[in-house]
C-alpha positions in Angstrom: 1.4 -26.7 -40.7 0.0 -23.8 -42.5 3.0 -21.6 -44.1 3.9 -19.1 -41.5 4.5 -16.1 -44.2 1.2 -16.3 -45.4 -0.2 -16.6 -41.8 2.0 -13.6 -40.6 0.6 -11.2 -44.0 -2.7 -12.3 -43.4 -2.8 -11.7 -39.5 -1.3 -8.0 -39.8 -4.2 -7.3 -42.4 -7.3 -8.8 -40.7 -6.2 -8.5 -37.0 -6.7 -5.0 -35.4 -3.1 -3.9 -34.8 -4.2 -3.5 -31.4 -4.1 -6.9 -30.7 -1.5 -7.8 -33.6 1.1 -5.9 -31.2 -0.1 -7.4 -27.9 2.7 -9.6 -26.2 0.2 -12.6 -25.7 -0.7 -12.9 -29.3 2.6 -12.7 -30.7 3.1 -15.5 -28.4 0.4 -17.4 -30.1 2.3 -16.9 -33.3 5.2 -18.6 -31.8 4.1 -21.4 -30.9 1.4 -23.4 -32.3 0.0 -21.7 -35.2 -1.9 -24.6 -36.7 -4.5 -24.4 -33.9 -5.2 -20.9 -34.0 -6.2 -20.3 -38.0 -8.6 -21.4 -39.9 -7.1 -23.9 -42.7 -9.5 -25.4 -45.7 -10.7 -28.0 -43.9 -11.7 -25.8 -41.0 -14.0 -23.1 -43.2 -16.0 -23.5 -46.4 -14.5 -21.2 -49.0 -17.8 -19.5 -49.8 -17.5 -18.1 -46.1 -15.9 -14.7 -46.0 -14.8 -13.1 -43.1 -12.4 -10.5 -44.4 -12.8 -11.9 -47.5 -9.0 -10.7 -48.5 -7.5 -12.8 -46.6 -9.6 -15.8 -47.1 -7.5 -16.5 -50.3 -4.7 -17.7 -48.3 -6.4 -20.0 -46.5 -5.2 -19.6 -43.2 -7.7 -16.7 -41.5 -7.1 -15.8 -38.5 -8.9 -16.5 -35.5 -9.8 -13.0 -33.6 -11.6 -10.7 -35.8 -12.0 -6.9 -34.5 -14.9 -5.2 -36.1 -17.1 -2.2 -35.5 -20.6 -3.8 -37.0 -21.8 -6.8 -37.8 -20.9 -6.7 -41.8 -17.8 -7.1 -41.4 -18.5 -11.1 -40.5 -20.9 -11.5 -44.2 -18.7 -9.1 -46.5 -19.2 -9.4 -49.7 -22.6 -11.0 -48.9 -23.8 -7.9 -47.5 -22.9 -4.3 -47.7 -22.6 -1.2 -46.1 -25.1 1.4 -46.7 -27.7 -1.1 -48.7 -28.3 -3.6 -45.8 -31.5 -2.8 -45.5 -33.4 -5.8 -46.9 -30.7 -8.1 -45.3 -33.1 -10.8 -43.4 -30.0 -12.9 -41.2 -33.2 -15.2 -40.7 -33.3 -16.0 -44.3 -29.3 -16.0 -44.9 -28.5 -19.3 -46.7 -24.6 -19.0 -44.8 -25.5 -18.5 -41.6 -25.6 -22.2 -40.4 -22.3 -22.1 -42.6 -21.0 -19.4 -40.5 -22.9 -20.8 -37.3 -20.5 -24.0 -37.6 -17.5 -21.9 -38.4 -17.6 -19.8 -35.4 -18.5 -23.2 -33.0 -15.1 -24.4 -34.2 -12.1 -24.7 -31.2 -10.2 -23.0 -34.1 -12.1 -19.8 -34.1 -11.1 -17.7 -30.4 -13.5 -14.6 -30.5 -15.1 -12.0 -31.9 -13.7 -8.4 -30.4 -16.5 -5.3 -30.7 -16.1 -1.6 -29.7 -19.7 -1.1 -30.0 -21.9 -3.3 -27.6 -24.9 -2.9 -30.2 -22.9 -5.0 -32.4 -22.3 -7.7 -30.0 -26.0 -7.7 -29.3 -26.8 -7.6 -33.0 -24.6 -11.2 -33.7 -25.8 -12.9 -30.2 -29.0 -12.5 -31.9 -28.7 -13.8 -35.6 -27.1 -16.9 -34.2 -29.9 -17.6 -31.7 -27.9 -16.6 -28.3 -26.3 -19.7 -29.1 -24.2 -20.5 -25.8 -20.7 -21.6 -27.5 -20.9 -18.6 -30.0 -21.8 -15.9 -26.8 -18.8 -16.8 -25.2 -16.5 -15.6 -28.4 -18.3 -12.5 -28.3 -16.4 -9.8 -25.9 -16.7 -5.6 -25.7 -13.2 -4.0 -25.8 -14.0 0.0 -25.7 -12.1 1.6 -27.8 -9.1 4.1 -26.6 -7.2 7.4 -26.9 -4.4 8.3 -25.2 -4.5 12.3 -25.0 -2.1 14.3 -23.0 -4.2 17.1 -23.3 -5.1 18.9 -19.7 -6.8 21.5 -20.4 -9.5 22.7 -22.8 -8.9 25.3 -25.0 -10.8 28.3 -23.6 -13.6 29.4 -25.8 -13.1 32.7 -27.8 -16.5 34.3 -28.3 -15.0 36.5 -31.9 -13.4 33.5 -32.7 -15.4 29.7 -32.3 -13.4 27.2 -34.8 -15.7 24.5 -36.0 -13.9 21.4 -37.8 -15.5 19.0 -40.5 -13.1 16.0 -41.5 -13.9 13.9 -44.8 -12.4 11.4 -42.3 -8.3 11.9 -41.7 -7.9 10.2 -45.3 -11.3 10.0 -46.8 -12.7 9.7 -50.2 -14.9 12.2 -52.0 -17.7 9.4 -51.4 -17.1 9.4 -48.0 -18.3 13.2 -47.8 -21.8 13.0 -47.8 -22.0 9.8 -45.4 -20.4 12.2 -42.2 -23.3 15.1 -43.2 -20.6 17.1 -45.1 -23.5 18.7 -47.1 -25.2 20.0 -44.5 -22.3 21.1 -42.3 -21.0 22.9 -45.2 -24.2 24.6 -45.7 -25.0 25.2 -42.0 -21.7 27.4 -41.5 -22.3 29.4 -45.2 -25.9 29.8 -43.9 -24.7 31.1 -40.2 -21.8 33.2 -41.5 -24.0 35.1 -44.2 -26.5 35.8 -41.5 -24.1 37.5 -39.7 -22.4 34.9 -36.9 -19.0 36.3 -38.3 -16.9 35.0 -35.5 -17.5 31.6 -36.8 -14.5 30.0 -38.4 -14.8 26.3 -40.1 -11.5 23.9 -40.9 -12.6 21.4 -43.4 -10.2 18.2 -44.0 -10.3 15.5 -46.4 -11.8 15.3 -49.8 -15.1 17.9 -50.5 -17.6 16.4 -52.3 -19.9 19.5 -53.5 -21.0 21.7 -56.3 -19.1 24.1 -57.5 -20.6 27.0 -56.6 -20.5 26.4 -52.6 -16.6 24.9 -53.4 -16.3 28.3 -54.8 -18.0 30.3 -52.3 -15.7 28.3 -49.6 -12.8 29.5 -51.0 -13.7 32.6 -51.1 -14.7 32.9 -47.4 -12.0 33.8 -45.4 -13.1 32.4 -41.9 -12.9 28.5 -44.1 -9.3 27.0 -44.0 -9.3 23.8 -45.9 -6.2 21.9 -45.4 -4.5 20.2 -48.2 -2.7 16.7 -47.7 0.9 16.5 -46.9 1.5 12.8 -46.6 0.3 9.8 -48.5 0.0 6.4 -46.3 -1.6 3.2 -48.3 -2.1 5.1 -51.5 -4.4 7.9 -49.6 -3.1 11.4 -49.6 -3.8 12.7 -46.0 -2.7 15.1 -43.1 -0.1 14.2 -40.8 -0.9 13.2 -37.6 1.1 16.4 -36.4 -1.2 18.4 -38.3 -4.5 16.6 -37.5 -3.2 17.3 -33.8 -3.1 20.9 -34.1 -6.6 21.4 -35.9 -8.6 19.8 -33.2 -6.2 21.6 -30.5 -7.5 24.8 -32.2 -11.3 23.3 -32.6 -14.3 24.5 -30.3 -16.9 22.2 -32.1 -16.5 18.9 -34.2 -19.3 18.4 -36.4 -20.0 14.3 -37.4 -23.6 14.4 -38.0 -23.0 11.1 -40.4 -25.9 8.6 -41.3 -23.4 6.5 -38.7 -21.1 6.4 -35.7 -17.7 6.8 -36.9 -16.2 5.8 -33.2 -13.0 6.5 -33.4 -13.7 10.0 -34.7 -16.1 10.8 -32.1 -13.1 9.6 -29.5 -10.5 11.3 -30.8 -12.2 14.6 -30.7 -13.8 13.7 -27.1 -10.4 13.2 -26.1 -8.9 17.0 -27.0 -12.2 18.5 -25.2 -14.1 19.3 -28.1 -17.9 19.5 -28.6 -18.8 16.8 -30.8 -21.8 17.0 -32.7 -23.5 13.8 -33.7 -26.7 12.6 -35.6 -29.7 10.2 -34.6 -27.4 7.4 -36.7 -26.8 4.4 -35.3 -24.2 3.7 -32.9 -23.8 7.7 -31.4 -26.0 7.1 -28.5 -23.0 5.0 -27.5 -21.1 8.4 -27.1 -23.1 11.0 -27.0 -25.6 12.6 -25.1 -29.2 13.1 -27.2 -28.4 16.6 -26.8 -25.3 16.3 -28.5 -27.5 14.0 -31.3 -28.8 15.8 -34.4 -32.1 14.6 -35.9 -32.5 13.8 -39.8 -30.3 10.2 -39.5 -33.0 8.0 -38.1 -34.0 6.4 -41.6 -30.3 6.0 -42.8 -29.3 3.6 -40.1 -30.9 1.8 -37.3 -32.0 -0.6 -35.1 -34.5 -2.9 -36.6 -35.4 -6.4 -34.8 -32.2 -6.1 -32.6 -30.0 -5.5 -36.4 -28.7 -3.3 -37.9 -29.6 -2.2 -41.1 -28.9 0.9 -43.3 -29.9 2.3 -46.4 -28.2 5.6 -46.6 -27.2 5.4 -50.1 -30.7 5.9 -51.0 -30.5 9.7 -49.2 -27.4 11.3 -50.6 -28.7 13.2 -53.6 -30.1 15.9 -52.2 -29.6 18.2 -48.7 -31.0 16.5 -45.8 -33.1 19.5 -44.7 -34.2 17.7 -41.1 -30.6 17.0 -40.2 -29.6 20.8 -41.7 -32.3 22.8 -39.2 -31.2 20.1 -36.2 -27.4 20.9 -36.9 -27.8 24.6 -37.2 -30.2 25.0 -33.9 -27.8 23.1 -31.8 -24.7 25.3 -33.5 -26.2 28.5 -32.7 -27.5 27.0 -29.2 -24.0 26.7 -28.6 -22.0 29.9 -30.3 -24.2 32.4 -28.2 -23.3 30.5 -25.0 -19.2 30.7 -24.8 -19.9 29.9 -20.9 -21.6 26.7 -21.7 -19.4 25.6 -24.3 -16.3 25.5 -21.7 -18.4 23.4 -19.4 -19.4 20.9 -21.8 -15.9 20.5 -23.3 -14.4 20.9 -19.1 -16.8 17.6 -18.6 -15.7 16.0 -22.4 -12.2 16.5 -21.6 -12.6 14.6 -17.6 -14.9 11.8 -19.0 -13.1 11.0 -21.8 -9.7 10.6 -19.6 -11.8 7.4 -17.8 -14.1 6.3 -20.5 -11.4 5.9 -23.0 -8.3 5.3 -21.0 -5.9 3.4 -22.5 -5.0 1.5 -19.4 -8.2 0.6 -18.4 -8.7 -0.9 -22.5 -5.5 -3.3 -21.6 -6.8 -4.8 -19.0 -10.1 -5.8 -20.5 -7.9 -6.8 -23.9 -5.7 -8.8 -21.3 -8.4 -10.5 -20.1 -9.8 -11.4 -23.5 -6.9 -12.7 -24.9 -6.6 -14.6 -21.7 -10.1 -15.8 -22.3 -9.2 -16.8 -25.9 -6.4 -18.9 -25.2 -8.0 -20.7 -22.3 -7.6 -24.9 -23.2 -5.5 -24.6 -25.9 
């Protein structure tokens, strides 16, 4: 029997808390943990699904990811994925037979590219496709209403992520946002105010000139979680409360992002990056990310490392058309974030997501 601390640390760091917490996989915990984790003899150690927790041996058997890299970390990388060929991936019969095992219940994605993208590397095989399940993801919002759009005063948030790096800027668009809104103001949109969180990542001269404006609020940290100094969740609350437009044009989806500002109404601005069609409306989808991450032979594949040096000027003129679109029409902004705010309460109910994790758990423990 595998030692239960180890299992217990390792299973609150690779599993999702989401289904950490759920009544029927504690109940798995309980009682016969040797048939749900993977032990030495069940998984050659150059395999490396969450790699971290590999070391102890005993990994568990649901993994929750948002893309396929997750599965071949440290083989293959975000961002630099590009040349990855799964056809040519010395592991993958590794991984094929790893995944086959009774040990190993499912695979859990919130994006149904990404499902599509593994059934395909492993050749639609029929015993891996039935460990592949969709859970959409969830927000539970008590917001009602949408905040009513002042035309002398539209608030526009950017977030370096709730806790991101300073690397992290220029991988949501932060450049160009930034530049967008100094570029709008100075032309004379004055009723245009911008709340930037997280980490900035810029030159000194547009840090300076943000300072300076006085329609920009950046908001400092006031808690520290894992190491990360962050905002509050109370905090993060009342900035989108207070935000017309969310801008995430990022060589990427960032789902939960994109949901969370759904949820409070806003207008969320994407890119052409993979994963936003899942979200958003093309309208809604900012050109300039096509070549940073996409769809290639049913993969994914990304190289947006190699386009962070300089202004994306495509996704800059795409981002400020679809602003200004938007800031001369107050009337159509309340209808779009009226119809956010509705759709959101179905697409991303939190009920609805515990019945289909329900079933998948269900699923998952079926013959054990």
């Amino acid at each position: 029997m595998p030692d239960k601390q180890k299992i217990n640390y390792a299973s609150s760091l690779a599993v999702h808390p989401l289904i950490a917490e759920h009544p029927l996989y504690k109940s798995i915990l309980e009682s016969d943990l040797d048939k749900f984790f993977f032990t030495e003899n069940d998984f050659n150690s150059k395999l490396s699904v969450v790699p971290t927790y590999y070391k102890y041996l005993n990994i568990p058997h649901c993994i929750v990811i948002e893309d396929y890299i997750t599965l071949f970390f440290p083989h293959i990388h975000n961002g630099s994925n590009y040349q990855f060929d799964y056809n040519k991936f010395e592991l993958l019969d590794e991984y094929s037979q790893a995944f086959q095992s009774d040990n190993f219940r499912g695979v859990i994605c919130h994006m149904n590219q990404t499902l599509e993208s593994i059934d395909k590397m492993f050749g639609y095989n029929e015993k891996i496709s039935k460990k592949l399940f969709y859970l959409p993801l969830a927000y539970e919002s008590s917001i009602e209403n949408i905040k009513q759009t002042n035309p002398e005063k539209i608030v526009l948030t950017f977030t370096n992520s709730f806790g991101g790096q300073k690397n992290n800027f220029p991988l949501r668009g932060g450049l160009e946002s930034l530049m967008m809104f100094k570029e709008l103001y100075e032309s004379g949109y004055k009723n245009i105010y911008l709340n930037l969180i997280g980490e900035l990542n810029i030159d000194p001269q547009l840090l300076g000139w943000m300072k300076e404006c006085s329609n920009v609020k950046i908001h400092e940290p006031n808690t520290e979680r894992h190491g990360r100094r962050m905002m509050t969740e109370e905090s993060i609350h009342d900035v989108l409360l207070d935000t017309d437009i969310f801008l995430i044009p990022a060589c990427r989806i960032h789902s939960m992002s994109v949901v969370r500002s759904l949820c409070y109404g806003n207008i969320a601005i994407g890119s052409n990056g993979w994963g936003f069609d899942e979200f958003l409306d093309n309208e809604f989808c900012c050109e300039g990310q096509e070549n940073s991450s996409y769809i290639e032979d049913g993969v994914l594949k990304e190289k947006y490392s190699l386009f962070l040096e300089q202004p994306n000027d495509k996704l800059f003129f795409s981002l400020k058309n679809k602003v200004v679109d938007l800031i001369t029409n107050p009337v159509k902004m309340d209808e779009i974030k009226n119809i956010n705010l509705k759709q959101s309460k179905e697409k991303f109910s939190k009920k609805k997501r515990d019945l289909i994790l329900e079933e998948i758990l269900s699923n998952m423990t079926k013959g054990s």
